[in-house]
C-alpha positions in Angstrom: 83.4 149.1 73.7 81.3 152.0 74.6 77.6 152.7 73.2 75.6 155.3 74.5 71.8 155.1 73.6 70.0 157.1 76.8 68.8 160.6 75.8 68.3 161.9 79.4 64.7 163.0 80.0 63.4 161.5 76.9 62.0 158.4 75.8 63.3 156.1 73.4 62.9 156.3 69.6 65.1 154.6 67.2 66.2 155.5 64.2 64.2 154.1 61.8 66.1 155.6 58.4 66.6 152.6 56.8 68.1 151.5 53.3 65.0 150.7 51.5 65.8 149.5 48.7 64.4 146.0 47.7 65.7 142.6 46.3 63.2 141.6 43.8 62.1 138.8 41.2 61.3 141.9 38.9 64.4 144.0 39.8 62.8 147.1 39.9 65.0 148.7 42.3 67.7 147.2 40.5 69.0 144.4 42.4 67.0 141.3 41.2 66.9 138.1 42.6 69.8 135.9 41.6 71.0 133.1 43.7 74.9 133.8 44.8 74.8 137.8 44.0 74.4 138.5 47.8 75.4 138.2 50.6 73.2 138.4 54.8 75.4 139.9 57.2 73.9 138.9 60.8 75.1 139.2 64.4 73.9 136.6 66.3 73.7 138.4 69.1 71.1 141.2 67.2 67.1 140.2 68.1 66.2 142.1 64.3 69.2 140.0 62.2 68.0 136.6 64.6 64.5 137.0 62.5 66.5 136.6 58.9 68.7 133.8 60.2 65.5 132.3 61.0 63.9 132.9 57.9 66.5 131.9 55.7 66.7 128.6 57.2 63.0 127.9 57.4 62.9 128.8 53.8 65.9 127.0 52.6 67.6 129.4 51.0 71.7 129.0 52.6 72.6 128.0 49.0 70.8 130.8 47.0 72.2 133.7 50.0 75.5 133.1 51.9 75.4 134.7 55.6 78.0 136.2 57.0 78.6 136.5 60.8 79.7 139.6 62.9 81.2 139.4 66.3 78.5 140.0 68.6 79.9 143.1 70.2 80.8 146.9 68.4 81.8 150.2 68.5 80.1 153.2 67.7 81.3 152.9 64.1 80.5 149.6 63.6 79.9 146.0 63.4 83.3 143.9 63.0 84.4 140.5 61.6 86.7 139.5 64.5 85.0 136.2 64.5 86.8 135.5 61.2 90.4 134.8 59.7 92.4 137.5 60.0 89.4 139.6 61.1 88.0 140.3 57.5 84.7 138.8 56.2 86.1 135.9 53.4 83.9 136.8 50.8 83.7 140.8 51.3 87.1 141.0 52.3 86.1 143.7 54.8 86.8 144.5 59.1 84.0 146.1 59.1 79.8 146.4 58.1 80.5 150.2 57.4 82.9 149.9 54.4 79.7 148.0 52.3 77.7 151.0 53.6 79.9 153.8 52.5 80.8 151.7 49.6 77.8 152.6 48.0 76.7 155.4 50.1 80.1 157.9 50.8 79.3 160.2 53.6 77.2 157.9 55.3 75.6 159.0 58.4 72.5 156.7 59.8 72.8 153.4 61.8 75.0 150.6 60.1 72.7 147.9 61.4 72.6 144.3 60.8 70.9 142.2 59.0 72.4 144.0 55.9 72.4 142.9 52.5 75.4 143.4 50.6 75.8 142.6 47.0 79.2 140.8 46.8 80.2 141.7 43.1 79.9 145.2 44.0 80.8 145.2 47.8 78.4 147.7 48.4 75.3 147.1 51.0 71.7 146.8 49.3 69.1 147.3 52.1 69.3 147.1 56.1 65.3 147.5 56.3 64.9 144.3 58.7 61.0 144.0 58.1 61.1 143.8 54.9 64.0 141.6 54.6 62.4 138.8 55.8 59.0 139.7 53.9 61.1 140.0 50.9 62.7 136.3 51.2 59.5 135.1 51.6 57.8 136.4 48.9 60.1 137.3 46.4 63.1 134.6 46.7 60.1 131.8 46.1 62.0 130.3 43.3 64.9 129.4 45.3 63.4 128.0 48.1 63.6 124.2 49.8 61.3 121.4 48.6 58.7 121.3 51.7 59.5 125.1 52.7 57.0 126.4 54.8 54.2 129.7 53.9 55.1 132.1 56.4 53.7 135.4 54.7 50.2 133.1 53.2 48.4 136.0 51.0 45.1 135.1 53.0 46.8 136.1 56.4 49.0 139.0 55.7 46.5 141.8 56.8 46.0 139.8 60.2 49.8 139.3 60.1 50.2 142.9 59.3 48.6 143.4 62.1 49.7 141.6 65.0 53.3 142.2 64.2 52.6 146.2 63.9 51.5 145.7 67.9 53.8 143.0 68.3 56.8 145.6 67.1 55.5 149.0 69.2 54.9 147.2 72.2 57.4 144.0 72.6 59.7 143.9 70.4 60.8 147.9 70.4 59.0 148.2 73.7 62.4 146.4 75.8 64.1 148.9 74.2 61.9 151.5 75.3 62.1 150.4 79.0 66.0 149.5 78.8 66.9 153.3 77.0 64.5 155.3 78.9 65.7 159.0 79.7 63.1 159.4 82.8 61.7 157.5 85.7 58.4 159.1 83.7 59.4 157.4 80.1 60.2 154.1 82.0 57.0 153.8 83.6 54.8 154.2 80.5 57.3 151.7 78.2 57.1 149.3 81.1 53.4 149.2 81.2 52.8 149.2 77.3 54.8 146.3 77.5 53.5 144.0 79.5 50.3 144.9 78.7 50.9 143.5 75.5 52.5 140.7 77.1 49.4 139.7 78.7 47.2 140.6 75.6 49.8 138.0 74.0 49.3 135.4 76.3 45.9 135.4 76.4 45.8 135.2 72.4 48.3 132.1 72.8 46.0 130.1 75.5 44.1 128.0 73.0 46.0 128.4 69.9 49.6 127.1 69.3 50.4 129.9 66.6 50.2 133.9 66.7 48.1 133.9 63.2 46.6 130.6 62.2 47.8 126.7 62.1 51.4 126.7 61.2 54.1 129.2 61.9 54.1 132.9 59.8 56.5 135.4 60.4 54.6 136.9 63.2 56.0 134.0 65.0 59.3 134.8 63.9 58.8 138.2 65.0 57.8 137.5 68.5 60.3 134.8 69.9 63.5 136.6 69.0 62.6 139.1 71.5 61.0 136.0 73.9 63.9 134.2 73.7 66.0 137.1 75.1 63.9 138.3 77.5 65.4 136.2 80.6 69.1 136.6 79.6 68.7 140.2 79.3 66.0 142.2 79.1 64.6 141.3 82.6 67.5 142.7 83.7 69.8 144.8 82.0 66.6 146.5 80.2 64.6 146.4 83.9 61.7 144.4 82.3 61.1 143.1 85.8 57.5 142.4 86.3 58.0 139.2 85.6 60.7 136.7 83.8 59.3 134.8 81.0 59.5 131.5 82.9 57.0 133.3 85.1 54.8 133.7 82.1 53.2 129.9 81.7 52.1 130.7 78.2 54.2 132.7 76.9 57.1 130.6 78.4 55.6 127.2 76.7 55.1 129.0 73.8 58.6 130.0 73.2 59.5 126.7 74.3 58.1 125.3 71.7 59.5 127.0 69.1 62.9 127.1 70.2 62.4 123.5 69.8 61.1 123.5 66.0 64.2 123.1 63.8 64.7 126.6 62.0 64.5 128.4 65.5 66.7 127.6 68.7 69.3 126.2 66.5 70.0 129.7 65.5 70.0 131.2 69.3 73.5 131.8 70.9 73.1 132.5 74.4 76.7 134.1 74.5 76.9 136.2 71.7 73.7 137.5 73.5 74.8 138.0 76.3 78.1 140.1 75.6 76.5 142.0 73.3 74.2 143.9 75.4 76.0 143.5 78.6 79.3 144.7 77.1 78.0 147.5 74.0 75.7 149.3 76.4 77.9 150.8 78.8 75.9 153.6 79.8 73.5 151.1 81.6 76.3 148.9 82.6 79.4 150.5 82.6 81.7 147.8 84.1 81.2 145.8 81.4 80.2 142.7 83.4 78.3 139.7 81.5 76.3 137.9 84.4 77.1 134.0 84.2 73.1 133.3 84.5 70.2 132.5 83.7 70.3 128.5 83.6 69.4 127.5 80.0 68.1 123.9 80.8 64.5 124.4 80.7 64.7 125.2 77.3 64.6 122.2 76.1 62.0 120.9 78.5 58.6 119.3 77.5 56.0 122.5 76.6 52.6 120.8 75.9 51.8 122.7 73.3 51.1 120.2 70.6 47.9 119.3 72.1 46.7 122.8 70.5 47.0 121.0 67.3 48.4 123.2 64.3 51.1 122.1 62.1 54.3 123.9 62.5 55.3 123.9 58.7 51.5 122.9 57.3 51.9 120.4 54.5 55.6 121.3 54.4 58.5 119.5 56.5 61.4 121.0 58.6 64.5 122.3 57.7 67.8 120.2 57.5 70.5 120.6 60.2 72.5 123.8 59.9 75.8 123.5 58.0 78.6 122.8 60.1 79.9 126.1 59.7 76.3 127.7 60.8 76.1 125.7 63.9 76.0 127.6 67.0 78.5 126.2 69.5 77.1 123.5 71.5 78.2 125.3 75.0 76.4 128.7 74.3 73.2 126.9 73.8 71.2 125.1 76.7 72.3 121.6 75.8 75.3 122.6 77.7 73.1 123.5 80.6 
């Protein structure tokens, strides 16, 4: 499957036309909040959908929203079911993200991203802005979330938040992309630089406390280690973000460690669908194709030290229960078959 994301002699920039349209307790966009009326459509594989899986399970909420699961590779239509029955979503009943999108939409033209959400009644897709997704299930879904579920948007953080996760988002999360897509040895070099800048700036914020924004985990944590926990299997390499590897990086590294050890966060990672995504959907970076068997996953799940930082990873709140059984990721594309 062939993608083709390089604009030769120019940086970067991704399309940022999103579905805006909101899910909310007031409806005012007309989709209100209504436990069972929609449905997440993730990849596993996709760094932006990884931050809604994570959220939704922090929060609780896989009885009020089902998820559905795309394979983790596409073409340059769109994302498929093929991990399913008969290759159809089972509650959709569609091969492909783009009929919910030109369900309500005919003609449509912009990205057909994931994390999408569709409501089911109608089959049509609702909003694919990722950002506020995640802001929205926090904020607006309150009523349907676990007994013990943690704050991660607290009103008295959000403009720090806001903040961090604006720089966070330029720089990290968009800045891989940056270096990985760029049209020019010139565009390269200042992407490459921006990012680990920030890296740095990141690592030094991290030293001495556990947490981006205050005691527990907030989004901006969310927000950070989806790209983190990438970084080794692919974005050192495939994306040329080479200065260092995040083991390399002893802060960053424990950091990300340490939440990919906090229910809610590595149990959502799969190291394979990550893997074949990139390495197989971005053929004009690697156009044999070839997924590279590496890196070890083992230290992973390695002792990170960070608890003597104090902080409370869900404050007064407790952890999440064990994914369902038919969320799990599969034990061997995780490090615990490392």
């Amino acid at each position: 499957m062939a993608g083709t994301y390089v604009n030769p002699g120019e940086d970067y920039n991704r399309d940022q036309r999103y579905i805006t349209t909101r899910i909310t307790q007031d409806g005012r966009d007309g989709y209100p909040v209504e436990s069972g009326r929609y449905r997440l459509i993730v990849s596993r594989a996709c760094p932006w959908a990884n931050r809604a899986i994570i959220v939704r399970r922090l929060l609780g909420l896989e009885d009020a929203i089902s998820m559905g699961v795309a394979g983790p590779t596409h073409d340059e239509r769109s994302w498929t079911f093929d991990l399913d029955p008969g290759a159809r979503d089972p509650v959709l009943g569609i091969e492909r993200l783009q009929e919910a999108y030109v369900k309500r939409f005919p003609g449509y033209d912009r990205g057909v991203t994931v994390p999408a959400m569709v409501d089911v009644a109608t089959g049509e897709v609702v909003t694919n802005d990722f950002a506020q997704i995640t802001l929205d299930l926090s904020t607006q879904w309150r009523a349907h979330h676990r007994p013990g579920a943690p704050n991660l948007y607290p009103q008295r953080l959000r403009e720090e938040i806001d903040a961090v996760n604006a720089l966070v988002f330029a720089d990290v999360n968009n800045g891989v992309y940056r270096c990985g897509f760029a049209g020019s040895q010139e565009a390269y070099d200042r992407a490459y630089h921006r990012l680990f800048d920030r890296l740095d700036w990141l690592s030094q914020r991290l030293e001495r406390q556990r947490y981006l924004v205050g005691n527990t985990i907030t989004e901006a944590d969310v927000r950070l280690f989806t790209t983190l926990a990438r970084f080794d299997a692919v974005y050192h390499g495939h994306f040329k973000c080479n200065r260092n590897k995040l083991t390399e990086l002893p802060v960053l590294w424990a950091y990300a460690r340490d939440l990919f050890q906090t229910p809610g966060f590595g149990d959502t990672i799969d190291f394979d669908h990550i893997k074949r995504h990139y390495y197989c959907v971005h053929r004009d970076i690697n156009p044999t194709g070839i997924v590279p068997d590496g890196p070890d996953l083992s230290g992973w799940v390695t002792p990170h030290g960070r608890e003597q930082l104090g902080g409370q990873p869900f404050g007064d709140g407790t952890p999440p229960a064990p994914p369902k059984p038919e969320e799990t990721v599969p034990v061997e594309h995780t490090p615990l078959a490392a």
